[in-house]
C-alpha positions as a Markdown table, in Angstrom:
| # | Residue | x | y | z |
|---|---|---|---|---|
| 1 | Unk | -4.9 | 9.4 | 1.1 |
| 2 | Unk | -5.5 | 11.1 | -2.0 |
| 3 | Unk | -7.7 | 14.6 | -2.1 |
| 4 | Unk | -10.6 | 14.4 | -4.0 |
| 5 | Unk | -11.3 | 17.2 | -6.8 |
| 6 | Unk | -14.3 | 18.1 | -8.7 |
| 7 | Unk | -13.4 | 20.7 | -11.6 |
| 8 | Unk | -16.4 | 22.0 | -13.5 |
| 9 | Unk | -17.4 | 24.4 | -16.3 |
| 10 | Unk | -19.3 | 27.1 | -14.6 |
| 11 | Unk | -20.5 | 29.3 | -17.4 |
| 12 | Unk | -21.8 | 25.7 | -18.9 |
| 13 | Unk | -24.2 | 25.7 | -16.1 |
| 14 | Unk | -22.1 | 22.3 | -14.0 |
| 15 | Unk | -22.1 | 24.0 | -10.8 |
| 16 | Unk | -25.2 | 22.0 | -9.9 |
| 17 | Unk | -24.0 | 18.7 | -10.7 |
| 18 | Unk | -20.7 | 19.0 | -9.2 |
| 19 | Unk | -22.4 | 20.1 | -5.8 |
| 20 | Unk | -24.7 | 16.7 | -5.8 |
| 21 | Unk | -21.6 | 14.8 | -6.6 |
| 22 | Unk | -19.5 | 16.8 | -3.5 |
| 23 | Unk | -22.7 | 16.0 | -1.3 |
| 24 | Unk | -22.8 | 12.6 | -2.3 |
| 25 | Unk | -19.4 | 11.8 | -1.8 |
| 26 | Unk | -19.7 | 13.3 | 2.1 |
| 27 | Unk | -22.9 | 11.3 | 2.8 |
| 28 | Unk | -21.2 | 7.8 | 1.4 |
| 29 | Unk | -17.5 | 8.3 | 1.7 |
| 30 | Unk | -17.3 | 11.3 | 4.4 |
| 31 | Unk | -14.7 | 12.8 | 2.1 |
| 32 | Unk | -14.8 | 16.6 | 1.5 |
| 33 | Unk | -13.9 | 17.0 | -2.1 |
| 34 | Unk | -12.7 | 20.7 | -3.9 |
| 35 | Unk | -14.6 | 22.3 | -6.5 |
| 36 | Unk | -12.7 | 23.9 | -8.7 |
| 37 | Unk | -14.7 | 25.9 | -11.0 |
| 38 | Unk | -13.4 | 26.0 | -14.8 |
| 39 | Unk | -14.3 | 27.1 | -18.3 |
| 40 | Unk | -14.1 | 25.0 | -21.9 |
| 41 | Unk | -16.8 | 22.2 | -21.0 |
| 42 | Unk | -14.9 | 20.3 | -18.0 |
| 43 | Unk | -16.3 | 18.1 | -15.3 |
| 44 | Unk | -13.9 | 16.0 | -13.9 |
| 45 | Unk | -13.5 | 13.8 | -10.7 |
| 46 | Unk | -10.1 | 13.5 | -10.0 |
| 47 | Unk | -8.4 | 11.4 | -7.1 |
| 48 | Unk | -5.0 | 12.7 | -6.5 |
| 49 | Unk | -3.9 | 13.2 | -9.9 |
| 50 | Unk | -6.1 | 10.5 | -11.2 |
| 51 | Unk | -8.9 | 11.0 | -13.2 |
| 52 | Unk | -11.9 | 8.6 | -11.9 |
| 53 | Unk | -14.8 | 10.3 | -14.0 |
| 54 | Unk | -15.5 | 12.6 | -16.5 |
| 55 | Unk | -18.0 | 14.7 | -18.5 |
| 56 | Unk | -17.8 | 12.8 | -22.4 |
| 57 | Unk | -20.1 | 13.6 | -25.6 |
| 58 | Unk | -22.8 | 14.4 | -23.4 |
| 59 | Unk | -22.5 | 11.7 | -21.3 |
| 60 | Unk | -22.5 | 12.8 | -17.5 |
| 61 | Unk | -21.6 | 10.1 | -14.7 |
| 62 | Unk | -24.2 | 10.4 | -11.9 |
| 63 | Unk | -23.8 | 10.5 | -8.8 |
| 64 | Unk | -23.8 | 6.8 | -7.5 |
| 65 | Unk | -21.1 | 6.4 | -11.1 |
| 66 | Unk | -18.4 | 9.2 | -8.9 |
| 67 | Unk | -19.0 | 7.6 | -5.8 |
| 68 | Unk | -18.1 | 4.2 | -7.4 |
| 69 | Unk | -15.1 | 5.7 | -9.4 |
| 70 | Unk | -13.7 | 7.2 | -5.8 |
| 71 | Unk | -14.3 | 4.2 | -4.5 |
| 72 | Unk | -12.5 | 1.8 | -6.2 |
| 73 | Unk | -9.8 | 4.6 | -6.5 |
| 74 | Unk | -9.5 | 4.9 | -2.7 |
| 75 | Unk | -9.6 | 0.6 | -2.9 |
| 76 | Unk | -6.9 | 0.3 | -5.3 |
| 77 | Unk | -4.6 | 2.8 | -3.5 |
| 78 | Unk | -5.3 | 1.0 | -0.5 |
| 79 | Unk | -3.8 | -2.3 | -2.1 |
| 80 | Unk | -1.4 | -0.8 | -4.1 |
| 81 | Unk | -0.1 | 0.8 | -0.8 |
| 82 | Unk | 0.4 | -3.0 | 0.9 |
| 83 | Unk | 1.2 | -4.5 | -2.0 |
| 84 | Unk | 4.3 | -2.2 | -3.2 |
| 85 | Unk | 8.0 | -3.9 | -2.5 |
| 86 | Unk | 9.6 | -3.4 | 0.8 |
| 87 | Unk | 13.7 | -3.4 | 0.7 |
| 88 | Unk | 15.3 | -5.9 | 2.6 |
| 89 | Unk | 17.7 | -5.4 | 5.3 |
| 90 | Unk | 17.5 | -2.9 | 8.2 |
| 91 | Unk | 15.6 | 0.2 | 8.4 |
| 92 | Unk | 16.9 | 2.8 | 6.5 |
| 93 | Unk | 17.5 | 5.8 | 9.0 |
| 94 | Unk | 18.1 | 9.3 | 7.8 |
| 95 | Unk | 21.4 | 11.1 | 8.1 |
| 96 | Unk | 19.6 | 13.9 | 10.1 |
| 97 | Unk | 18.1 | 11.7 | 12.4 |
| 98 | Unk | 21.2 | 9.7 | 13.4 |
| 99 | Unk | 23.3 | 12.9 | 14.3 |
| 100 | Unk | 20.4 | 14.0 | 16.7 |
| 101 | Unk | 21.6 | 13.7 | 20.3 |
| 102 | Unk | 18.8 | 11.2 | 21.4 |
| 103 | Unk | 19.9 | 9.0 | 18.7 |
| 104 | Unk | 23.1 | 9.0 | 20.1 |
| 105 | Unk | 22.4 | 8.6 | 23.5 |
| 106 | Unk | 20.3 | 5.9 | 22.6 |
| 107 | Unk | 22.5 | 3.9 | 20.7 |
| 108 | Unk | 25.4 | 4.2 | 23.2 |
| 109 | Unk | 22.9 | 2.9 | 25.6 |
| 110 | Unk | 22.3 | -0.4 | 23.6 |
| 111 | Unk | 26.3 | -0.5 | 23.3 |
| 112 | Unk | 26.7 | -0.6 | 27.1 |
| 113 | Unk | 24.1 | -2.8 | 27.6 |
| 114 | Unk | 24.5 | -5.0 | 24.7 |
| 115 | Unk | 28.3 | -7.0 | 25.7 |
């Protein structure tokens, strides 16, 4: 799963609010997001790389609003992850794996007992 991130302005006082977001998100989700202090007005909720809520003209998303956003975030990565293409054929198994000597020995052993 994703890591949650809070980024805030600290000398614009957000500290506050982005500590009651962190809280709520461990009470509802049990997630344990970062704060990231910043400067120039910020407060961002970020999943991953995703941003799920923001600070904009003056509008602040409460708390229940983030633990929405994160959410439906976590939701849609959940579905996205069960949902995404698999290839067809047989597993792909990488090179380094298949010159290990258990690999080996394991494969000769479905060789013998295979004819």
């Amino acid at each position: 799963m994703a890591d949650v991130t809070i980024i805030y302005c600290r000398p614009c006082g957000y500290e506050k609010r982005a500590r009651d977001a962190a809280a709520a998100l461990r009470q509802h989700l049990a997630l344990e997001p970062a704060l990231v202090p910043a400067k120039g007005g910020i407060f961002q909720v970020k999943v991953g790389d995703s941003i799920v809520a923001s600070r904009s003209k003056g509008h602040f998303p409460g708390t229940d609003e983030i633990v929405a956003a994160v959410t439906s975030a976590y939701s849609k990565a959940e579905s996205d992850r069960f949902l995404r293409p698999r290839p067809f054929g047989p597993p792909q198994i990488p090179e380094q794996q298949r010159q290990s000597p258990l690999f080996r020995q394991a494969g000769a052993a479905h060789r013998l007992t295979s004819t």
